[in-house]
C-alpha positions as CSV (number, residue, x, y, z in Angstrom):
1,X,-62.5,-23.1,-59.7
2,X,-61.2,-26.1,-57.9
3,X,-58.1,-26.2,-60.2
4,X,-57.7,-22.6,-59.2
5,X,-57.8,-23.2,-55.5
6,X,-55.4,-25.9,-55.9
7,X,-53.0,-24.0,-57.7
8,X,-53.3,-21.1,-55.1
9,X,-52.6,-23.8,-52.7
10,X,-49.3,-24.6,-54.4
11,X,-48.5,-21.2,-54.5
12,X,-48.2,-20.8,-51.0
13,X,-47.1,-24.5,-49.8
14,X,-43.9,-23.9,-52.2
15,X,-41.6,-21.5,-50.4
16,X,-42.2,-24.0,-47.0
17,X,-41.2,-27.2,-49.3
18,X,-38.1,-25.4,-50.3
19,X,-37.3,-24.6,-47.0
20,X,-38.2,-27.7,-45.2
21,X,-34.5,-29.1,-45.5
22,X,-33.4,-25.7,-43.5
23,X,-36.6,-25.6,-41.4
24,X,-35.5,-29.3,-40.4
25,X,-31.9,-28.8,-39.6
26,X,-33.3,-25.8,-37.8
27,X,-35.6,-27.3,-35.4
28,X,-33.5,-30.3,-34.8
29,X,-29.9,-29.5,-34.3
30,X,-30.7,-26.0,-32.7
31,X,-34.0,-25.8,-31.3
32,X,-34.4,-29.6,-29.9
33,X,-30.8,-28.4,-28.7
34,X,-31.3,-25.4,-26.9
35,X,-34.5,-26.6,-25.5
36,X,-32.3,-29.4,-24.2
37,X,-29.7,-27.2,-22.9
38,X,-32.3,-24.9,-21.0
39,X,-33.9,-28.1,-19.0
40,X,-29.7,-29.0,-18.5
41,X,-29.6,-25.6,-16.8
42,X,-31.6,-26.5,-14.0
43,X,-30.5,-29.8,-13.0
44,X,-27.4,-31.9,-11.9
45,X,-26.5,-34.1,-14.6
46,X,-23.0,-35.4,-15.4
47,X,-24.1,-37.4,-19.2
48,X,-24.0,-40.9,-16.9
49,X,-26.4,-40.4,-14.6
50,X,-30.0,-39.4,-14.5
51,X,-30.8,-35.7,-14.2
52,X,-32.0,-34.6,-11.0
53,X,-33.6,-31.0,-10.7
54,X,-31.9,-28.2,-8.9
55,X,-33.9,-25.3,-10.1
56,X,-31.8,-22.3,-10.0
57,X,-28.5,-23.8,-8.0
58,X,-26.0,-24.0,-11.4
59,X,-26.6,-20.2,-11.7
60,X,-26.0,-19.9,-8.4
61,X,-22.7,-22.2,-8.5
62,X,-21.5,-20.6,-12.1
63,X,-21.0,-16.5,-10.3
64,X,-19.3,-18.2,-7.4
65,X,-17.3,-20.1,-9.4
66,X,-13.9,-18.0,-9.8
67,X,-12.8,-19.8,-13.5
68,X,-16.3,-18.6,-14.7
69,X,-15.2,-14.8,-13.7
70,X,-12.0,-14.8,-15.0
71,X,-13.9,-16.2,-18.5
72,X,-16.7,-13.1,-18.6
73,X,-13.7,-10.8,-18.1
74,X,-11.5,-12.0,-20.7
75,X,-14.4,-12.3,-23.3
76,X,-15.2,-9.2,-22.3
77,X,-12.1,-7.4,-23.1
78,X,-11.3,-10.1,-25.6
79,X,-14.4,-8.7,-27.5
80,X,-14.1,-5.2,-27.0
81,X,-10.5,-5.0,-27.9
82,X,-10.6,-7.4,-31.4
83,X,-14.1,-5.8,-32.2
84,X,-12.6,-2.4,-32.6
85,X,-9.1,-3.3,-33.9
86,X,-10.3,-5.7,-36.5
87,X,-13.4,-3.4,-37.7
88,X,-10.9,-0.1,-38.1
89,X,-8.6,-2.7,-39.7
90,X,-10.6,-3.9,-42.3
91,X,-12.0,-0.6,-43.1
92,X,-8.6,0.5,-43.8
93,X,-7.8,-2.5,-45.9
94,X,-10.9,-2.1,-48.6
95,X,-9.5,1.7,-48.3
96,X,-6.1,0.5,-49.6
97,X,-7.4,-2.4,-52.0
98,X,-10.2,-0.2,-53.6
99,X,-7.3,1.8,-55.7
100,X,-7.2,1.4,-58.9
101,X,-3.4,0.4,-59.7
102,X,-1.3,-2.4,-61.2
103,X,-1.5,-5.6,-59.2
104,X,-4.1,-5.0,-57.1
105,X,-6.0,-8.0,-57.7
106,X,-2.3,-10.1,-56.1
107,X,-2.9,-7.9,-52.9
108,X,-6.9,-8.4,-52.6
109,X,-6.6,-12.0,-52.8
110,X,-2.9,-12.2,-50.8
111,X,-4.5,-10.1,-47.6
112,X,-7.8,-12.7,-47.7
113,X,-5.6,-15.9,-47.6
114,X,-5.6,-15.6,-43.9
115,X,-9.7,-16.3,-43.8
116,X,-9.5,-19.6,-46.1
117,X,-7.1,-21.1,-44.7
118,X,-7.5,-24.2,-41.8
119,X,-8.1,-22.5,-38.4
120,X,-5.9,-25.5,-37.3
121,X,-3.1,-24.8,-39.4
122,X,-3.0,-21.3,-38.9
123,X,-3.5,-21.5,-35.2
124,X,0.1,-24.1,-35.0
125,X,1.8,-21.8,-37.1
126,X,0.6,-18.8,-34.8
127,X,1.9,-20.9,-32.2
128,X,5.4,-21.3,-33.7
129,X,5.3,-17.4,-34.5
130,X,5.0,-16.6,-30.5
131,X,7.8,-18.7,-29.5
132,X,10.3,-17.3,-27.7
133,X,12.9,-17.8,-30.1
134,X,9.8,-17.1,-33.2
135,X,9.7,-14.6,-35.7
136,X,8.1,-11.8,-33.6
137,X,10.9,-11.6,-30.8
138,X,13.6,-11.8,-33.8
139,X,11.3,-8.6,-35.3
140,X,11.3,-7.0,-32.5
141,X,15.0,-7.6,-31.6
142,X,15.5,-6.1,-35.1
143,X,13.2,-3.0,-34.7
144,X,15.1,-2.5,-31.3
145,X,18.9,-2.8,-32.8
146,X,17.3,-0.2,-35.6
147,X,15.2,1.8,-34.1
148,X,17.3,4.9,-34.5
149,X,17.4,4.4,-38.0
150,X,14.0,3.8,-38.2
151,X,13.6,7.4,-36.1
152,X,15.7,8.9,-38.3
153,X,14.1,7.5,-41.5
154,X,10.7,9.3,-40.7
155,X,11.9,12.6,-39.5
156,X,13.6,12.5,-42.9
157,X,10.8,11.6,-44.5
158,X,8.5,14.0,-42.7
159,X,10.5,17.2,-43.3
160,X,11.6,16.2,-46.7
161,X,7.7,15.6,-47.7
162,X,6.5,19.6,-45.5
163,X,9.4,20.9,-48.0
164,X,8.1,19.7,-51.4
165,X,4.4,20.6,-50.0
166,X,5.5,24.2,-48.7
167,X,7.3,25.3,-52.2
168,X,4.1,23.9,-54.1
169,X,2.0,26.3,-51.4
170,X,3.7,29.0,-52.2
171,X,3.7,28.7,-55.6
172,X,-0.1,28.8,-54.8
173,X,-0.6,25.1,-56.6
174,X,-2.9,23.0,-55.2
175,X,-1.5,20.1,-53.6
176,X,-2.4,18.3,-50.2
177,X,0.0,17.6,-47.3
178,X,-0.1,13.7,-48.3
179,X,0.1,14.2,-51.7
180,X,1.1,10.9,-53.4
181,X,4.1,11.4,-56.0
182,X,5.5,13.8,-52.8
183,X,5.5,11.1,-50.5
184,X,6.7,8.5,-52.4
185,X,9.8,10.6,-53.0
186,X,10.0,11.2,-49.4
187,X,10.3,7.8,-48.5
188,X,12.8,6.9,-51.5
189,X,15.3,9.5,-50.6
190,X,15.0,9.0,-47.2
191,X,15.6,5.4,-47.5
192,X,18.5,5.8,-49.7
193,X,20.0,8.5,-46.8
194,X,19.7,5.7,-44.3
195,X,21.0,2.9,-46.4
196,X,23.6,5.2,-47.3
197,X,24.3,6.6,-43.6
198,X,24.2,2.7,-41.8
199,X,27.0,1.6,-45.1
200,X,29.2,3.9,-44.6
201,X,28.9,4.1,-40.5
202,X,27.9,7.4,-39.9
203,X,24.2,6.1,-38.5
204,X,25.3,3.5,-35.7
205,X,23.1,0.9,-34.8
206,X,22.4,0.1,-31.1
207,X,23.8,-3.3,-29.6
208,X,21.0,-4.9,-28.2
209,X,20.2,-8.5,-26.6
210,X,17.5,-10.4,-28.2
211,X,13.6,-10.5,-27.2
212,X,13.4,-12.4,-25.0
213,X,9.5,-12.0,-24.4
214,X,7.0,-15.0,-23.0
215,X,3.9,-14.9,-25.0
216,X,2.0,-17.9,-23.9
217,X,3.8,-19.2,-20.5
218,X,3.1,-16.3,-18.4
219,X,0.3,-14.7,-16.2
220,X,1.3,-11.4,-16.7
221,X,-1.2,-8.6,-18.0
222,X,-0.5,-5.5,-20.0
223,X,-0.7,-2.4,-19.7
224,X,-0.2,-2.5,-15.7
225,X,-0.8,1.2,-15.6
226,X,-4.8,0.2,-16.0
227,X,-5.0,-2.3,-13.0
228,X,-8.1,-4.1,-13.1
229,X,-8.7,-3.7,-16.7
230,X,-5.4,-4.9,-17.8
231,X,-5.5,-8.1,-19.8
232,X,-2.9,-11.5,-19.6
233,X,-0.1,-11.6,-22.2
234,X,-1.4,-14.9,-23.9
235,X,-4.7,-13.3,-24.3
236,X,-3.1,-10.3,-26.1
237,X,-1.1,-12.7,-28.4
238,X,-4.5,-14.4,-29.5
239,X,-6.1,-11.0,-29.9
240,X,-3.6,-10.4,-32.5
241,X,-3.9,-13.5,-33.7
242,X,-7.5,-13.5,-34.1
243,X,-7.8,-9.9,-35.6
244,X,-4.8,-10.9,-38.4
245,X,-6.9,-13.6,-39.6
246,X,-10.7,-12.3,-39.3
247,X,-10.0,-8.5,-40.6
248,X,-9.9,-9.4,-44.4
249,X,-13.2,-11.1,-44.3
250,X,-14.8,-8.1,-43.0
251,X,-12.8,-6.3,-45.2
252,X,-14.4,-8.0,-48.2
253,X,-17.8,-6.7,-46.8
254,X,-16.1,-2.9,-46.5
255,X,-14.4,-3.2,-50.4
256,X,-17.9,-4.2,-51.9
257,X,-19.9,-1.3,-50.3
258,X,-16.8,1.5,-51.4
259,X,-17.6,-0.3,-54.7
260,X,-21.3,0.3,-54.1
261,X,-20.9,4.2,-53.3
262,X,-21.8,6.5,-56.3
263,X,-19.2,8.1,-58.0
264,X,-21.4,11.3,-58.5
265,X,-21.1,11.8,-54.6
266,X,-16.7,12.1,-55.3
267,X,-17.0,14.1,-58.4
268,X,-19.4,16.8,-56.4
269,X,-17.0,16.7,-53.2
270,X,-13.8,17.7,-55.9
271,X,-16.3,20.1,-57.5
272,X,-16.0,21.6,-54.2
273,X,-12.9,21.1,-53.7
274,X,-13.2,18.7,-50.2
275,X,-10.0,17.3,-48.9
276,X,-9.6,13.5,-48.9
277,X,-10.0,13.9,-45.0
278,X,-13.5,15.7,-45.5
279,X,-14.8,12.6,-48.3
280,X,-14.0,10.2,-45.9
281,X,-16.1,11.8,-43.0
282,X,-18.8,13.0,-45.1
283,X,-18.8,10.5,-48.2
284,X,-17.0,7.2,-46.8
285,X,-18.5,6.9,-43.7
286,X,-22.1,7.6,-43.6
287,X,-22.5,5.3,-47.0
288,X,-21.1,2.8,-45.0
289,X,-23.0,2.8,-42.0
290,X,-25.3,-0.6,-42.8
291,X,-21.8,-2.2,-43.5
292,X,-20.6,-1.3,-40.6
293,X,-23.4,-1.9,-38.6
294,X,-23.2,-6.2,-40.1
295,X,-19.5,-6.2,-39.5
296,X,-19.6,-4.7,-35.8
297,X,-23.1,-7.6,-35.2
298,X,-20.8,-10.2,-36.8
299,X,-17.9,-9.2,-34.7
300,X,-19.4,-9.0,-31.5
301,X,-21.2,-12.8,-32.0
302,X,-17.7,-14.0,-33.5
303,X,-15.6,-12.5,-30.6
304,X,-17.9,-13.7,-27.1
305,X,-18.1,-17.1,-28.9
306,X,-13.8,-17.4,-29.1
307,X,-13.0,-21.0,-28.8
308,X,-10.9,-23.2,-31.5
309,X,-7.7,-20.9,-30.9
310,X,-7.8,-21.1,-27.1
311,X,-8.7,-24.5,-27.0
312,X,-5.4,-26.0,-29.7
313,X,-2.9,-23.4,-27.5
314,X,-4.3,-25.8,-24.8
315,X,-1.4,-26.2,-22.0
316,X,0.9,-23.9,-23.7
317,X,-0.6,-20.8,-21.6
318,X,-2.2,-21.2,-17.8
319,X,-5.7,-21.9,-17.9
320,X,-6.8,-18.4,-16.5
321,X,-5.0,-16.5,-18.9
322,X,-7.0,-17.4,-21.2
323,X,-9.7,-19.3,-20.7
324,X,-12.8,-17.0,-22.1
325,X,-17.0,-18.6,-21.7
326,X,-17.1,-20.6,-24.5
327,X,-14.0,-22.8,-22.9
328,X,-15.4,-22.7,-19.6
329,X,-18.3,-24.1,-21.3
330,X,-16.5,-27.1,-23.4
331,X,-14.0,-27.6,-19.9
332,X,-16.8,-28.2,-18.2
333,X,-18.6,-30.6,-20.3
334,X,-15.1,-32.9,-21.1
335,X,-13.1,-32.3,-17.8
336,X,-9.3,-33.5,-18.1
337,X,-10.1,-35.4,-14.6
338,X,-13.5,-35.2,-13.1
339,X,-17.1,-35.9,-13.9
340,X,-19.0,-33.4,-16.5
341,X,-20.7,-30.6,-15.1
342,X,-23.2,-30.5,-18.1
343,X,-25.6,-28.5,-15.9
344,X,-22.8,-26.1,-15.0
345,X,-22.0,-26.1,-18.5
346,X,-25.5,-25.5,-19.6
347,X,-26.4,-22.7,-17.4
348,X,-23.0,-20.7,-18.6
349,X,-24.2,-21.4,-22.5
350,X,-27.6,-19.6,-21.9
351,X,-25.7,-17.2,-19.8
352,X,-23.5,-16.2,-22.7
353,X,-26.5,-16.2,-25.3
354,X,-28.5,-14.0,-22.9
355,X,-25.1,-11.7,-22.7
356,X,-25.1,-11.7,-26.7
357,X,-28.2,-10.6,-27.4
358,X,-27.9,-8.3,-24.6
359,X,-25.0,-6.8,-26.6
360,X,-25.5,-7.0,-29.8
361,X,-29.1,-5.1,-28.6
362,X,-27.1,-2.3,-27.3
363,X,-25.1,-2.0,-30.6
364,X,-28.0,-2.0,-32.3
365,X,-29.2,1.0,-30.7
366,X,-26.0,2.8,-31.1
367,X,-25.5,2.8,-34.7
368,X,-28.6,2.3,-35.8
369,X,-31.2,-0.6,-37.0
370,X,-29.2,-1.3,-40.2
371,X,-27.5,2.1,-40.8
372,X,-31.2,4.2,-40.0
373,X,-32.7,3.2,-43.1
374,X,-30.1,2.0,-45.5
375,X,-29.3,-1.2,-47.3
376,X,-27.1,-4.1,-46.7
């Protein structure tokens, strides 16, 4: 009986010795932490000094503070805007990588590269990319000195591709408007038209000066036509940035639930005869709700927590265009020239996890506690 008492006993102390080296970590780099952090709140302390309490004054000082507005707003917009982008983005990448054709596997692991590699190194070569004289003024010089071509190309395109659907229509064959072997003949010919029209001078191309645009050395916002609710130009650089190298992790998590979907559910829809339009909405979509759900969670957390790029572009952009909470936070902790404001600092950090929760609650109740039932 004794031997079977102590064996019960073992039963249940094992799953709390296994965890012991996470329950550990747990309690003392996070929850010795944020206790820490919550006393930090409420007093004056500048890491050299003793604290001296203050009660609710930091609080107070943080929404008067005009850097401390300028951060809510552009986390604000810098979450709602690379949220959105990056979750549509990805969806449409595992769209595209689930195909089944030659070299697929090269794509799927060329599109994730972005995700491994050093947030540094990325970050300095997204620096150099931005330049004035970088890649994406010479791109958009290009699209500009083309961009009748380019017009050109897709009208082509388009009416060759609603002539090869239209004779199939009438010739009462079943074909869809973006039927595949169609539309790759529609680009080929159309591309050969142009090629052939710039060669040969009959499609002139427009003399333009080069980009000249300032990504990072500006306080401009865009678009002006929205006031208030415009953003700065170096925070929409590191939007793009930051959605370029995030989307093909989440993308990841959209490929393995298309993988996950039944292929019963497609081979009914044809049955039926549903256009690829219709499987999406009524196939695609609600299967993966609980996917979505994680990757809009992990994107809203990921987003109002924005540091490492803003804090390597450094000087290279005024401080208000982009500093976002999590900056204000570390500026105000390691100041360039005055004493730390640790319980400035502190009260902003429970501020921000109060405004995540608060968020991520809300998003919750939108789409769902884990796709209303499903799995992830």
């Amino acid at each position: 009986m004794r031997n079977l008492s102590l064996r019960r006993a073992g039963e249940k102390l094992a799953p709390y010795v296994l965890l012991a080296p996470f329950l550990f970590t747990l309690i003392i780099f996070f929850g010795y932490a944020f206790v820490r952090v919550v006393y930090f709140s409420f007093t004056n302390y500048d890491l050299f000094q003793q604290p001296q309490w203050v009660g609710l004054k930091n609080y107070v000082d943080i929404f008067r503070d005009m850097d401390f507005a300028r951060a809510m707003k552009n986390s604000l917009t810098f979450m709602a805007v690379v949220t959105t982008a990056q979750t549509l983005f990805a969806l449409l990448l595992a769209l595209f990588l689930n195909q089944k054709v030659r070299g697929m596997k090269f794509f799927r692991a060329a599109y994730y590269m972005p995700s491994v590699a050093s947030s540094v190194v990325v970050t300095l070569i997204f620096i150099w990319f931005f330049q004035r004289r970088g890649v994406l003024n010479f791109l958009i010089s290009k699209f500009n000195e083309y961009r009748n071509v380019i017009v050109l190309f897709l009208f082509a395109a388009a009416v060759l591709q609603l002539l090869q659907v239209g004779w199939e229509k009438m010739r009462k064959r079943p074909v869809t408007l973006m039927e595949p072997a169609f539309l790759f003949l529609s680009l080929l010919v159309s591309f050969m038209l142009m090629f052939a029209g710039v060669r040969l001078g009959f499609i002139p191309t427009r003399d333009v000066a080069p980009a000249d645009i300032i990504w990072f050395n500006t306080i401009k916002t865009w678009p002006s036509f929205l006031g208030p609710l415009s953003f700065s130009v170096p925070l929409g650089a590191i939007m793009m940035f930051n959605i370029w190298t995030t989307s093909p992790t989440f993308m990841l998590l959209y490929l393995a639930g298309l993988q996950d979907i039944p292929r019963e559910l497609y081979e009914a829809a044809a049955m039926d005869g549903a256009e690829r339009w219709h499987v999406f909405r009524y196939i695609i979509v609600p299967q993966l709700k609980p996917i979505t759900f994680l990757v809009v969670t992990m994107g809203l957390i990921g987003t109002l927590q924005m540091f490492d790029q803003v804090a390597i572009l450094g000087a290279q952009a005024p401080r208000q265009s982009i500093i976002t909470l999590a900056y204000y936070i570390y500026t105000n902790i390691f100041p360039s020239s005055s004493s730390p404001r640790v319980g400035m600092a502190s009260a902003a950090a429970i501020f921000l996890a109060l405004l995540t929760f608060v968020i991520v609650a809300a998003q919750r109740k939108v789409l769902g506690s884990e796709g209303d039932g499903g799995h992830v």
